[in-house]
N, C-alpha and C positions, 0 to 999 in steps of 0.2 A: 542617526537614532530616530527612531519613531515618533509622533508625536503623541503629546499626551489624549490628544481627543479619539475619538475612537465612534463609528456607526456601526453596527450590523444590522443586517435587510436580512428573511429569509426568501431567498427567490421563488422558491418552487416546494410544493409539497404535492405528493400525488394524488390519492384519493381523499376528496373531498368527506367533509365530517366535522363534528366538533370538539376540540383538543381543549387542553387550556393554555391559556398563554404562557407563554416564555416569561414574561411577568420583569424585567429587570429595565431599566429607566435605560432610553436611546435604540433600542431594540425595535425595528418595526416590521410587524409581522405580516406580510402579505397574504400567506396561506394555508390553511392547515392540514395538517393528514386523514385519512380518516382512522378512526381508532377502532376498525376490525382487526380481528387475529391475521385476515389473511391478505390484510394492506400490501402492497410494494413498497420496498424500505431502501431506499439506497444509501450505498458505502463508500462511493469512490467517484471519484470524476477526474475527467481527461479536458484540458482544452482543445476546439478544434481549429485553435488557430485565427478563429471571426468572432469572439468574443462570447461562444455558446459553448456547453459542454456537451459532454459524452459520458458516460457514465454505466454502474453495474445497481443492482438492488435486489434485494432476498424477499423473500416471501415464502410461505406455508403452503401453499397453493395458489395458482401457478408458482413451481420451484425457482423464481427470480427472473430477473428480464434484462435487458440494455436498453438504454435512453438516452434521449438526444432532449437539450434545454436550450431555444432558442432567447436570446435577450427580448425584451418588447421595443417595438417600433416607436412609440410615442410613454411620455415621461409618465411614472404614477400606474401602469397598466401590467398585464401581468406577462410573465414566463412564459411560452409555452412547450410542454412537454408533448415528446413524439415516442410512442414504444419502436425501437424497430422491431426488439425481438423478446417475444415469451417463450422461455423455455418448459420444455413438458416435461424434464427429468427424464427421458429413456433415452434413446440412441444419442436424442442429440445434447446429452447433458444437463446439467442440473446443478442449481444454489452455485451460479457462477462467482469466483473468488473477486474478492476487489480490485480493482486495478486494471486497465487494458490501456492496450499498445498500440499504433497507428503510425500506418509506414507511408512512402513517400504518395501514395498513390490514391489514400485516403482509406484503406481498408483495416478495418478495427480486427483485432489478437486479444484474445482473454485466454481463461484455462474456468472450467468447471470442476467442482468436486465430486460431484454426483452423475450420474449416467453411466452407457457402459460397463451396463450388470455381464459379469462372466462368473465362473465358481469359484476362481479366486477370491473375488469382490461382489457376495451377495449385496449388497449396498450400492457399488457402484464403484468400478476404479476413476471413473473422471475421463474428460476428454479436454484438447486444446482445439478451438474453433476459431474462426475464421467470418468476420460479417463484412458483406461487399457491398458498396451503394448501388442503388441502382442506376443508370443513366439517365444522364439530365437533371433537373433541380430534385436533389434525394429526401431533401425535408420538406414535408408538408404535401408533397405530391400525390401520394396516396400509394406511389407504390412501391412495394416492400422491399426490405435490403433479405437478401440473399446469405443462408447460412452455410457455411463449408467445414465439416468436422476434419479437422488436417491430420488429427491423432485422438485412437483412442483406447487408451493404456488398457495391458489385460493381466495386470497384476501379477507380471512374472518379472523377467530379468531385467525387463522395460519400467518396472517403475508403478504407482498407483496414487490417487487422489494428489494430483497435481497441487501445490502448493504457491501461493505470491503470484508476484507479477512476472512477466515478459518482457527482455529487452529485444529489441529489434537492431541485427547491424545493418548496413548499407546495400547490402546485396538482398533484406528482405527475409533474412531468417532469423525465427524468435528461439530465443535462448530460455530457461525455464527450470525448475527443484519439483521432484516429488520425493515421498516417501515410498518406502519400500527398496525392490531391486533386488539383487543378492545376498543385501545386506540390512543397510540402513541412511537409503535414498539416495537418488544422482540428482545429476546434473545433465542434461538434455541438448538438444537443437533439433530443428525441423528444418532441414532442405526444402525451398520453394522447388514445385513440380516445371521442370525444365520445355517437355512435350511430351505428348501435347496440352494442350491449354486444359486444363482441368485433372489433369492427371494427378496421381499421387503424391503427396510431400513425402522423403526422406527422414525418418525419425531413426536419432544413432543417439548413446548414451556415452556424453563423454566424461563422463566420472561417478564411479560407484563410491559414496564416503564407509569405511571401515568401521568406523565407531575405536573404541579403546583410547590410542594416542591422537585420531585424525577427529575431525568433525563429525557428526552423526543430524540428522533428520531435519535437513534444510527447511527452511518455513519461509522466506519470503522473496520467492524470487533470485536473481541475478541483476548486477549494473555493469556495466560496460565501465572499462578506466579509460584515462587518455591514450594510454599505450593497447588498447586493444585488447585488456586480459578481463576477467569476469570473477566478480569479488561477492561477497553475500555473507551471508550471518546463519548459523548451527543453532538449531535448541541443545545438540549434546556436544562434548567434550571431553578432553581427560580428566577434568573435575565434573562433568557433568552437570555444569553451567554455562553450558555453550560456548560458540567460537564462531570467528570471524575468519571467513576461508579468501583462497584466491588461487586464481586457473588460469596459466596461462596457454599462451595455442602454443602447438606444433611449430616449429622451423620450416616445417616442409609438409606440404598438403597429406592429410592421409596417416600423418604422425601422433601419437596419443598427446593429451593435453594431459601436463603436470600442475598437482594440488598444493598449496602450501598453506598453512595453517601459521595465518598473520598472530594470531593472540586467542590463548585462549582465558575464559573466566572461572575463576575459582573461587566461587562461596565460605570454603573453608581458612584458604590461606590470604586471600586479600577481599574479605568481605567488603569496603567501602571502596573499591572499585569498579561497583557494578556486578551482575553476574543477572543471567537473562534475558539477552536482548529480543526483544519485542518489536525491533522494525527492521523492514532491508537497510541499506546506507546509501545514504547521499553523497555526490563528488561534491566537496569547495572548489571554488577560484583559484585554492593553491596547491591541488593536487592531493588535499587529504579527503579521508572519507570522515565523518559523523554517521550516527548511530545513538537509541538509546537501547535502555535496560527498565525492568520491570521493577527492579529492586535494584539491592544494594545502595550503599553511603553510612554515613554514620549515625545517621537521624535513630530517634528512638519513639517515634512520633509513628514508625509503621514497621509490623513485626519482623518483615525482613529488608527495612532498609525502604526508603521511597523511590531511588531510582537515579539516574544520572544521565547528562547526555556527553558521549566522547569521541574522541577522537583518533584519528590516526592515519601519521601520516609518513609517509616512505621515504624512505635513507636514502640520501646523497652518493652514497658507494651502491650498485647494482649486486643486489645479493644479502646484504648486511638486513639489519633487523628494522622493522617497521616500526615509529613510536607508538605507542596508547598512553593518552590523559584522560583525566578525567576533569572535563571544563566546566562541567556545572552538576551540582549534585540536589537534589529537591529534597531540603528538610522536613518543609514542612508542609502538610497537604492545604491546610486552613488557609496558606498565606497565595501558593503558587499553583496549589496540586500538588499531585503524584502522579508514577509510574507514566513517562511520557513518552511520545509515540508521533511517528508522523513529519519528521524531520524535514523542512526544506530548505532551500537556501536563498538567499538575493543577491540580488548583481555588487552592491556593497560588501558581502560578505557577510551579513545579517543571515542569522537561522532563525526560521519561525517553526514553531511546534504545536501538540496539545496535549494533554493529559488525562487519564481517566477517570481520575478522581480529582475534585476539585474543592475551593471553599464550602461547596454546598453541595457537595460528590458527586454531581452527574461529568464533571471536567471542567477544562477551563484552554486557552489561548494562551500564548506565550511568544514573547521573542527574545533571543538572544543575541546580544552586543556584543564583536570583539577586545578583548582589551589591546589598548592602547601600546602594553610591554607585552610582548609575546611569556607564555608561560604562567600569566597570572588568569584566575577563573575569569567567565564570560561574564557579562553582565544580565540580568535575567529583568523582562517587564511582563507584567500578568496583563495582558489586551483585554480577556473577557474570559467572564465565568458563567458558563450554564448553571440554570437553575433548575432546569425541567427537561431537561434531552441534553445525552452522551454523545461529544465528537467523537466520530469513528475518520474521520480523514480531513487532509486540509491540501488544497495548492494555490499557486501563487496565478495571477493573470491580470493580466494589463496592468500592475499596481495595486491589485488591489486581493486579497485572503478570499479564498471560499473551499466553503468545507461542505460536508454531512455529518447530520446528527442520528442516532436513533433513540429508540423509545425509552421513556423514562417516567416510572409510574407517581404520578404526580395526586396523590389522596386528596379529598374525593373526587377529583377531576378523573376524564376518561384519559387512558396514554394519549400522548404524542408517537404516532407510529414511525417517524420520520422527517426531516429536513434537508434543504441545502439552503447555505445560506453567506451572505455576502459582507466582509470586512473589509470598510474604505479607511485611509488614512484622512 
C-alpha cells in the first residue's frame, strides 16, 4: 500500500510566462506555461527507457508537436525540453492524438487527427506517422528527427480521424481504431515496408465494427493480450453505452480476424454498472483487463452516475464468458472525484488513476488497493487534488507517477496552459 506522504514536482512547462500557482501545500512548482491561446499543451507521455519522456501536445497554432524531456544533470536545476517535431496540419497532419508508441529500434508511432484533407474529409481524415532519430546522440544535437507519414486515411472503406493509441507487435507493426469505414469504424494494421528501405507500409483493415448488436466507433486505440489477440473499448453498443471488444488473429496467415464483443454497457438495464467508458484497458498481473467509465454507480451526487472502474477477466474453459465487476464505484466527487480515466497498473498489482473532476473540480490522483478476498471492492486512496489545472494522463516510471495537466482558468489569475508533473512516494 502507498504511503501516506506524498510530493509532486512539476517537471517541465513549455512556454515560459506567468500562471498562477498550483497553490496546494507540498507541491513545488518548477515552471510555468505561458498563458497565450496558442501555448504547446501537452497530453501524454511515453518513457524512453533513460528516465526522460517522449510525449505529444496540442496547440492552436502550430497544430501540436512531439517532445522529448530530458531529466537535469545536477539536483534543484531544470528539465530540458527538445521539439522534435511541429506539425503544420496539411499533409503531414495535425493536433496529433495522445499517446505514442516506440518499437525496438527507437522510432516513435502516433496517429493525428487532422491533416490529409480529401472530399471526403474537408477537415482532415488524419494520418498515422512515423518519427525516426537521427544518427548518433538524437537529443540535443541539433539535428532533426525525421517524419515518415506511413498512412493517410482518405475517408472511404479505410477508415478516417484515427482514434487512441497504437500497439506495436514484435515484428514492428502498429495496430490502431478510426472512425468511419463502411460502417461505423475498424480496426487497422500497417505492414512495415519490407524493400526496399523506405518504401511503402501495408495498410489492411482488419475489422469493420457493424454497430446494432456489435460494438460501434472505437475511441482509444487497441492492447495487445497475452495470447496475442487485440481487446479495446466502443463509445456504441447494443444499448448504446458502449462495449468492450476483442479480435483475435487468424490460424493461418492471410485469414480474416474474428470479433467478439466481451461485455457490453447498458444505461438503461444496469445503470450502476458503469456505462461509458472513457479509457482504453489495461492488462493486470493476472490476465485481466481494467477500464473505467464516465458515469454510471449509484451515487446521486452526479446526474448520471460518477463513474467506476472494472474489470474483467477471462474464463478458465476457452470459449465460455468473460467476467465484468465493478471494483470501485466513485460516489462522491468532493471526497475522491469523478468520471476516472487513465488506468495503470504496478508490479504489486496496485492501479493508479485520475479523475476529472475532483474536490475542487480541476481532478484529482488516485490509487487503488487489491482486496485481500477476492470479489470484495478495491480499496481507494485520494494521492492529490488539483486545484488549478486538469490531469489529462498519468504513467508510471522508475517508482515514481508522472502525468500532464492542462489549462484550468483560475480567476483573476491568467490560465495555466499546461504541465507535466512528478509523483514520488
Amino acid at each position: 500500500m502507498p504511503s501516506a506522504k506524498r510530493t509532486i514536482q512539476v517537471a517541465m512547462l513549455l512556454a515560459p510566462g506567468i500562471c498562477s500557482s498550483l497553490g496546494a501545500a507540498g507541491l513545488t512548482t518548477i515552471y510555468y506555461s505561458g498563458s497565450s491561446p496558442d501555448a504547446l499543451i501537452p497530453n501524454s507521455l511515453l518513457s524512453d527507457g533513460s528516465g526522460g519522456f517522449y510525449g505529444t501536445m496540442t496547440s492552436v497554432s502550430p497544430t501540436g508537436a512531439v517532445f522529448h524531456l530530458t531529466p537535469p544533470t545536477a539536483p534543484a536545476t531544470a528539465w530540458t525540453t527538445t521539439l522534435l517535431r511541429i506539425f503544420a496540419g496539411g499533409a503531414d497532419g495535425g493536433a496529433p492524438n495522445p499517446g505514442l508508441a516506440m518499437d525496438a529500434k527507437g522510432n516513435l508511432y502516433g496517429t493525428a487527427a487532422g491533416g490529409a484533407f480529401t472530399a471526403a474529409c474537408p477537415s482532415g481524415c488524419g494520418v498515422v506517422f512515423q518519427l525516426t532519430p537521427p544518427a548518433g546522440p538524437p537529443l540535443g544535437s541539433g539535428r532533426a528527427w525525421t517524419e515518415n507519414i506511413l498512412y493517410a486515411f482518405a475517408g472511404g472503406a479505410d477508415g478516417a480521424n484515427p482514434q487512441g493509441n497504437l500497439a506495436i507487435d514484435k515484428g514492428g507493426a502498429p495496430y490502431g481504431t478510426a472512425w468511419g469505414g463502411p460502417r461505423y469504424g475498424v480496426v487497422y494494421r500497417l505492414m512495415p515496408a519490407r524493400a526496399p528501405a523506405g518504401g511503402e507500409w501495408m495498410y489492411s483493415v482488419l475489422y469493420n465494427f457493424l454497430g446494432g448488436t456489435d460494438a460501434s466507433n472505437p475511441q482509444y486505440g487497441v492492447v495487445f493480450g497475452k495470447e496475442g489477440g487485440l481487446y479495446g473499448t466502443a463509445e456504441g453498443g447494443a444499448s448504446e453505452s458502449g462495449a468492450v471488444f476483442q479480435l483475435t488473429p487468424p490460424e493461418s496467415p492471410g485469414g480474416a480476424w474474428t470479433e467478439t464483443v466481451l461485455y457490453t454497457f447498458n444505461r438503461s438495464a444496469f445503470p450502476n454498472a458503469g456505462n461509458a467508458p472513457n479509457s482504453g484497458l489495461v492488462l493486470g498481473l493476472n490476465g485481466a483487463f481494467y477500464g473505467t467509465t464516465a458515469s454510471g454507480d449509484d451515487s446521486l451526487a452526479c446526474a448520471n452516475g460518477c463513474g467506476v472502474v472494472y474489470s474483467l477477466t477471462p474464463p478458465a474453459v476457452t470459449g465460455a464468458s468473460w467476467t465484468y465487476a465493478v471494483i470501485y464505484e466513485f460516489e462522491n466527487p468532493y471526497l475522491l472525484g469523478a468520471s476516472p480515466f487513465g488506468l495503470l497498473t504496478a508490479k504489486n498489482g496496485e492501479l493508479f488513476g485520475a479523475t476529472y473532476i475532483g474536490a475542487d473540480w480541476p481532478g484529482s490522483v488516485f490509487a487503488l488497493d487489491p482486496p485481500s478476498t477476492p470479489g470484495y471492492f478495491w480499496t481507494a486512496i485520494k494521492l492529490w487534488n488539483f486545484t488549478m489545472s486538469q490531469p489529462t494522463s498519468l504513467i508510471e516510471s522508475g517508482g515514481a507517477l508522472y502525468g500532464t495537466t492542462s489549462k484550468y482558468y483560475d480567476y483573476p489569475h491568467a490560465p495555466c496552459m499546461g504541465t507535466v508533473f512528478q509523483m514520488t512516494f
